[in-house]
Wavefront OBJ file of the C-alpha trace (Angstrom):
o trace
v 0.000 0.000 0.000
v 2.593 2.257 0.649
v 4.622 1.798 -2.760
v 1.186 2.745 -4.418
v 0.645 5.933 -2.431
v 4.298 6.526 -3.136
v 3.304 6.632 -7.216
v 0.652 8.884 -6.495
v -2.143 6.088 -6.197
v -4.665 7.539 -3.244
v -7.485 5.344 -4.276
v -7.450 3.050 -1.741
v -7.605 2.271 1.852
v -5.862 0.198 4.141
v -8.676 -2.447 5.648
v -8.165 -1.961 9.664
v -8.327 -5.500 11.276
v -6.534 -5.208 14.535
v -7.213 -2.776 16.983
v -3.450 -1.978 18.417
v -0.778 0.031 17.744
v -1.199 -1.023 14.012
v -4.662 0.260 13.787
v -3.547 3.754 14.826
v -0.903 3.638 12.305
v -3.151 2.415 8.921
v -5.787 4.859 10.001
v -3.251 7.801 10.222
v -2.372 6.459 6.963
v -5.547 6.275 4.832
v -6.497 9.959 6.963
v -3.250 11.425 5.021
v -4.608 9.357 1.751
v -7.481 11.114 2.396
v -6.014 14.926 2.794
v -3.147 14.521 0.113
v -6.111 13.727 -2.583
v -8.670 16.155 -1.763
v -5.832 18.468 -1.852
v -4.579 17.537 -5.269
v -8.088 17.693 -6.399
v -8.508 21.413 -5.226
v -5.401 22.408 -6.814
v -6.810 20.816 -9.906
v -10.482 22.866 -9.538
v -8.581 26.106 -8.854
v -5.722 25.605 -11.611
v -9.163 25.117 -13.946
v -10.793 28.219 -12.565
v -8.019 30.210 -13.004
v -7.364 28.903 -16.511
v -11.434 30.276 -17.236
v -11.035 33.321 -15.253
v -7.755 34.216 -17.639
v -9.849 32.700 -21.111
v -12.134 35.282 -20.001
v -9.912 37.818 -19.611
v -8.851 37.736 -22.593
v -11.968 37.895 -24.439
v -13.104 41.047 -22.513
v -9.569 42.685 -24.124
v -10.315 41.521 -27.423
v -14.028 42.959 -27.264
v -12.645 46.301 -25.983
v -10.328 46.017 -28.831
v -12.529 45.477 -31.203
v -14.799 48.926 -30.131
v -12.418 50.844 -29.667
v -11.332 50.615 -33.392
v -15.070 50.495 -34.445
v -15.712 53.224 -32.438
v -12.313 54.892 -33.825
v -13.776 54.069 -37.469
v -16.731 56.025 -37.006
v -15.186 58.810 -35.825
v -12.493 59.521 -38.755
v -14.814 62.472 -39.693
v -13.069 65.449 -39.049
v -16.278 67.396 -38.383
v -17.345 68.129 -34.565
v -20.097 66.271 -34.121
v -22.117 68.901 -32.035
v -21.336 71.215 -35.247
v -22.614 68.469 -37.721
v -25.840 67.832 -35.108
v -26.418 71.729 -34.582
v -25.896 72.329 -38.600
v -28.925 69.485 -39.226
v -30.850 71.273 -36.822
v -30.786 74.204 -38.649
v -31.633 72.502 -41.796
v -35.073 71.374 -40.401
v -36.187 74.985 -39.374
v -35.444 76.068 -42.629
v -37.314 73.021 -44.367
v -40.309 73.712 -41.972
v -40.288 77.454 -42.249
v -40.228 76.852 -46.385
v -42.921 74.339 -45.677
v -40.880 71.236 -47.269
v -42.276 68.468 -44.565
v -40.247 65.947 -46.590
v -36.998 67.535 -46.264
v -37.335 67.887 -42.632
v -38.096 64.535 -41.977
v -34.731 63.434 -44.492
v -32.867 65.707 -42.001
v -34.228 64.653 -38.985
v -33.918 61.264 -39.364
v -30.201 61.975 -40.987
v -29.640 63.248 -37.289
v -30.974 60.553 -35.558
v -29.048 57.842 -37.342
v -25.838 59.850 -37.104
v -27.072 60.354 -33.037
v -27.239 56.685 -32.332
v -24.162 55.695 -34.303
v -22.047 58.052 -32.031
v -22.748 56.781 -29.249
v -21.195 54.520 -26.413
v -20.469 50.946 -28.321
v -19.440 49.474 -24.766
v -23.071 50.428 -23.349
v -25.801 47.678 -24.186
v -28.871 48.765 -26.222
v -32.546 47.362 -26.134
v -34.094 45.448 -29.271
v -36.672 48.618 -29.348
v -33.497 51.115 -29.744
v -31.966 48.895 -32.618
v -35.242 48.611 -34.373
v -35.741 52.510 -34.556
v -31.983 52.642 -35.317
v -32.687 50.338 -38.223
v -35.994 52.100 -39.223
v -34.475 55.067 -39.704
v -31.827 53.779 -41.856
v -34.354 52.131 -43.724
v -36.229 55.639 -44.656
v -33.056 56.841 -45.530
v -32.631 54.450 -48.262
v -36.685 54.501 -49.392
v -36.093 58.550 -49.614
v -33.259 58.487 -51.765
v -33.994 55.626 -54.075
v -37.743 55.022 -53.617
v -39.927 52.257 -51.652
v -39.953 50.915 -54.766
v -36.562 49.443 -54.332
v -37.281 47.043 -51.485
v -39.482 46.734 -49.314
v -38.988 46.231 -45.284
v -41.545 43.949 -43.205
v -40.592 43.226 -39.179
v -42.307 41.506 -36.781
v -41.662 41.290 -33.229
v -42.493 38.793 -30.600
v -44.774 40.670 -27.779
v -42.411 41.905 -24.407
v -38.997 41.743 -26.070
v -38.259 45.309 -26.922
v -36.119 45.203 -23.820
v -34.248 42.408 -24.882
v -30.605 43.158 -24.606
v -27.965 43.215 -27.108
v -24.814 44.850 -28.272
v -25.304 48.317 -29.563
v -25.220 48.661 -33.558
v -26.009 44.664 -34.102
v -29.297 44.822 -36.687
v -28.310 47.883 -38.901
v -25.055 46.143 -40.198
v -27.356 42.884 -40.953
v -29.708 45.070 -42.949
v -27.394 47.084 -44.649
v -25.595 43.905 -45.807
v -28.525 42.401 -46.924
v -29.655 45.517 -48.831
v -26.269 45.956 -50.396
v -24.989 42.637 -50.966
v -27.966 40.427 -50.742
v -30.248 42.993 -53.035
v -27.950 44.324 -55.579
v -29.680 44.172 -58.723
v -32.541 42.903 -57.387
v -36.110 44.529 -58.985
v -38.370 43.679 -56.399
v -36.068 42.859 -53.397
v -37.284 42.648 -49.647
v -36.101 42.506 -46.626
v -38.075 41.258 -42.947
v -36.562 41.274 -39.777
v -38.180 39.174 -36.740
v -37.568 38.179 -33.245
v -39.468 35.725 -31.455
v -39.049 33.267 -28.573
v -37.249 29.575 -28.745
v -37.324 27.112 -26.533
v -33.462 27.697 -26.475
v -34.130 31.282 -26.188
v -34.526 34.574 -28.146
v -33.945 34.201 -32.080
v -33.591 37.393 -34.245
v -33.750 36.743 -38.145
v -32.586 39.166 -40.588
v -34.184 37.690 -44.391
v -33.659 38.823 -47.451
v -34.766 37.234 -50.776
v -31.597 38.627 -52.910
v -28.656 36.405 -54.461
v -27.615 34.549 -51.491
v -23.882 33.729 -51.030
v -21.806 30.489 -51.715
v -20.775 28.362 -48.791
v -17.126 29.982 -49.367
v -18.359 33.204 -48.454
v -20.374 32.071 -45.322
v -17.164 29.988 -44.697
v -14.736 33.403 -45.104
v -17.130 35.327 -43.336
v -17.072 32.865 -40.327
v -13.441 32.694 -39.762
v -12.904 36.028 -39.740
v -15.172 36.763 -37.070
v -13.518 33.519 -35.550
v -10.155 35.626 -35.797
v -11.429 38.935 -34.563
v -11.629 40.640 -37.346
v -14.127 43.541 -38.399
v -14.937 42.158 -41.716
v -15.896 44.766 -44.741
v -16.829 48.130 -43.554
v -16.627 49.556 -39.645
v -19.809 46.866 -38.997
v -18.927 44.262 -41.052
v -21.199 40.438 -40.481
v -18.021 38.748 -39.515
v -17.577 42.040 -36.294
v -21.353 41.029 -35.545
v -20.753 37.624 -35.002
v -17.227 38.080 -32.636
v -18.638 40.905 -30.743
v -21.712 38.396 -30.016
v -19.833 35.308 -29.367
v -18.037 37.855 -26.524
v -21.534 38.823 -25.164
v -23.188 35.923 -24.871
v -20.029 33.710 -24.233
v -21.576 31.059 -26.820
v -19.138 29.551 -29.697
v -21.830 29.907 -32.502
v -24.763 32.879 -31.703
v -25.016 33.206 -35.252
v -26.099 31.103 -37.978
v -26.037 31.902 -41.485
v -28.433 30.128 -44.144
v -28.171 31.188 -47.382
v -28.481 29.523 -51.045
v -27.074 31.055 -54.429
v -30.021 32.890 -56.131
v -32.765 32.275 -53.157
v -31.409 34.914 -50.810
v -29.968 34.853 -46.766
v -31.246 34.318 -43.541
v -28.888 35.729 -40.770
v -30.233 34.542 -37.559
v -29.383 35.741 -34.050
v -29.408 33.578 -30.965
v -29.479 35.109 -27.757
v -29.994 33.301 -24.205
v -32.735 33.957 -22.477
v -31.567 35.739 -19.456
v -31.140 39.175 -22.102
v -35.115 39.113 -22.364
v -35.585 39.895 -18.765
v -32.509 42.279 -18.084
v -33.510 46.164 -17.373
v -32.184 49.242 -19.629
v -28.320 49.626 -18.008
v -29.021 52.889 -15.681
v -26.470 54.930 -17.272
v -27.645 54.474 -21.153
v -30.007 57.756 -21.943
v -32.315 57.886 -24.575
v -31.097 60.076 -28.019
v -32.828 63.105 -27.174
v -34.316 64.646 -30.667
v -32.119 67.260 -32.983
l 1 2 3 4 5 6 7 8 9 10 11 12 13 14 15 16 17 18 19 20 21 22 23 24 25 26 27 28 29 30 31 32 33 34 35 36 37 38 39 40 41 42 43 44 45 46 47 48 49 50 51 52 53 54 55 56 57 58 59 60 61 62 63 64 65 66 67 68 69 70 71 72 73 74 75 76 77 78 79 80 81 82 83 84 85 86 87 88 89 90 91 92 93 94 95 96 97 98 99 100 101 102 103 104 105 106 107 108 109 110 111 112 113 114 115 116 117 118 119 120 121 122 123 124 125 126 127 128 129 130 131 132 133 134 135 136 137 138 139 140 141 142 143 144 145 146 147 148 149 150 151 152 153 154 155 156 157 158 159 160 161 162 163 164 165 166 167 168 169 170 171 172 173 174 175 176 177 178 179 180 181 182 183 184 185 186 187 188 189 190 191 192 193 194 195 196 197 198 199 200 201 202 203 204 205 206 207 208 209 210 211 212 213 214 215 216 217 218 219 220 221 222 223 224 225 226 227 228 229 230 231 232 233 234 235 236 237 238 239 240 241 242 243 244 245 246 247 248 249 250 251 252 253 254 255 256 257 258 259 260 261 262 263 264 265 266 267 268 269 270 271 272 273 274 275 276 277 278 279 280 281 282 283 284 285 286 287 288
């Protein structure tokens, strides 16, 4: 017995059959069996916490990262942003006092989007913030080209406008799907939904434009894998790594797609982010 415990074997006790000296010897012995492998296993549990604890660590640095150079990207403009909000302000008293509704909406909405895009990536929004984010993208694009050009359907699952979820997740998804997906496209149209799972909260971003090729979903997938921002400041591929960082889940996204059908881009969130309140220290976008 003691040759085993001497290669590390603690598995095993000594069988106590005389009560004499020899007793309190073997049960001193299987009592320091005992201690010596509950200790070993606690270094193991804390050796495997700590190895979590630093995993985790470094995921929180490589989200931080990865908005502060989004953020960074989306302020290149060398114009002061209270200037540029100010200047659009201007423009709508002028449209109104000339009586040209439509160009005051264009403006206001101009200021909105801009509003929202500016503001704290590392504060969480609510679905209902990224839906009027993506709304008012959406006008933007009807205004300039015409409704005619696609059309946008959503529909939304009763109670989760205060689902949580990274700030600036949905526009990127729509504006990929309207520029890649829709490109060419006649009669092109684009829905966006969130409902409840039994796995938890899905958000679907459809489009019924050329689809992509498994070598693009594949490309797109390893670069979020690798960090990296993808095309544009909100690339798909920044979606997906910032959301595999929030939700600490290997795959929150899944892409289905097929060449000349169009692209579903759908969102899976646990469930907890349904029942979470507004963060205290995220303010609405007041109006220009």
């Amino acid at each position: 017995m003691a040759q085993r415990f001497s290669r590390g074997d603690f598995s095993f006790a000594i069988p106590v059959r005389y009560y004499d000296e020899v007793c309190h010897l073997t049960e001193a012995f299987n009592l320091m069996s005992r201690s010596l492998a509950r200790m070993i296993q606690d270094l193991q549990e804390k050796s495997a916490l700590e190895a979590r604890l630093h995993q985790r660590e470094l995921e929180n640095l490589a989200m931080q990262n990865m908005l502060q150079e989004t953020h960074l990207a989306l302020l290149q403009s060398q114009i002061n942003p209270h200037f540029f909000f100010n200047t659009l302000n201007v423009g709508v008293h002028l449209a109104t006092l000339e009586k040209a509704e439509r160009t005051a909406v264009f403006f206001e909405k101009v200021g909105r989007l801009f509003r929202y895009s500016l503001g704290k990536l590392e504060v969480a929004a609510t679905l209902g913030e990224e839906l009027e984010h993506v709304e008012n993208y959406v006008a933007l694009l009807q205004m300039r080209f015409g409704k005619r050009v696609f059309l946008f359907h959503r529909e939304i699952e009763p109670g989760l406008a205060a689902l949580c979820l990274p700030r600036l997740t949905l526009q990127p998804l729509v504006e990929n799907a309207y520029l890649h997906g829709l490109a060419g496209r006649p009669e092109g149209c684009i829905e966006l939904l969130a409902y409840r799972t039994e796995a938890g909260i899905a958000i679907e971003v459809r489009d019924n434009g050329k689809g992509m090729a498994p070598e693009k979903v594949a490309e797109i997938l390893q670069a979020a894998g690798q960090g990296e921002r993808g095309t544009g400041a909100h690339g798909l591929s920044s979606v997906i790594a910032r959301l595999r960082i929030w939700t600490g889940h290997e795959d929150p996204v899944a892409i289905e797609t097929q060449p000349g059908e169009g692209t579903t881009v759908r969102l899976l969130l646990p469930p907890r982010f349904a029942s979470g309140e507004k963060p205290a220290d995220e303010k609405d976008p007041s109006p220009i």
